[in-house]
C-alpha positions, 0 to 999 in steps of 0.5 A: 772037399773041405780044407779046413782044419780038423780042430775047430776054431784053429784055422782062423786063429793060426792064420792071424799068427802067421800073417803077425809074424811075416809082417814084424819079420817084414818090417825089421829091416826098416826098424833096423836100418841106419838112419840117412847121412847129411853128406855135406856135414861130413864134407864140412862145406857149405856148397857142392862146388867146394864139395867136389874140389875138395873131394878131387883134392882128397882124393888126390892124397889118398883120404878116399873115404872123405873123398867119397863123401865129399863127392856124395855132398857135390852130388857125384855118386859116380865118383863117390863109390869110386873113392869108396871102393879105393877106400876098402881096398886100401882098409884090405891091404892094411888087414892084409899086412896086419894079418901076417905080421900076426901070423909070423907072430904067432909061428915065432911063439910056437918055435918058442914053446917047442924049443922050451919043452926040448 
C-alpha cells in the first residue's frame, strides 16, 4: 500500500509547509523573549557583598522588589524569589484594597441613579 497523496506532487510540498510552520512557531518564543537584566545596574553597586547588605537592608524596610534584585547581583537567588514573592504579595494586597474601595464606589453610584429615578 502506497501512502502517498492522491494529488500528484502535493505531498513533498505540503510537508515543506508544515515543517516552516512548526519551526517559526517554534522559534517565537525566543523572538519574543525579554532581553537578560544586569542585576547589579538595578542594585546601583559595584560588588556582591554591597549587593547583599543592601538588599537585607531593603528588605528590612519592606522595598522587597529591589531587595530581590539586590539579592539576584550578590548572587543570592534563594533570597531573591523570597523578596520577589513578598514583592507580589504586597502589589495583591494593594489591588486587593484598591479593588473594593472601586467596588463600593460603584454600589454608591448605583444607590445614586435609582434614588434620582424614584
Amino acid at each position: 500500500m502506497k501512502l502517498t497523496s492522491r494529488i500528484p506532487g502535493t505531498t513533498g510540498k505540503t510537508g515543506c509547509y508544515a515543517a516552516a510552520a512548526w519551526l517559526s512557531f517554534a522559534a517565537t518564543p525566543l523572538a519574543l523573549a525579554d532581553p537578560p537584566i544586569d542585576a547589579q545596574a538595578h542594585c546601583d553597586v559595584t560588588t556582591s557583598q554591597q549587593a547583599g547588605w543592601v538588599a537585607e537592608r531593603l528588605f528590612e524596610q519592606g522595598a522587597y522588589e529591589s531587595a530581590g534584585q539586590c539579592y539576584e547581583a550578590a548572587g543570592d537567588f534563594r533570597h531573591a524569589n523570597v523578596a520577589f514573592v513578598k514583592a507580589v504579595e504586597a502589589e495583591s494586597n494593594a489591588a486587593g484594597r484598591r479593588l473594593s474601595a472601586q467596588r463600593d464606589q460603584a454600589k454608591a453610584l448605583l444607590r445614586q441613579v435609582q434614588q434620582s429615578f424614584r
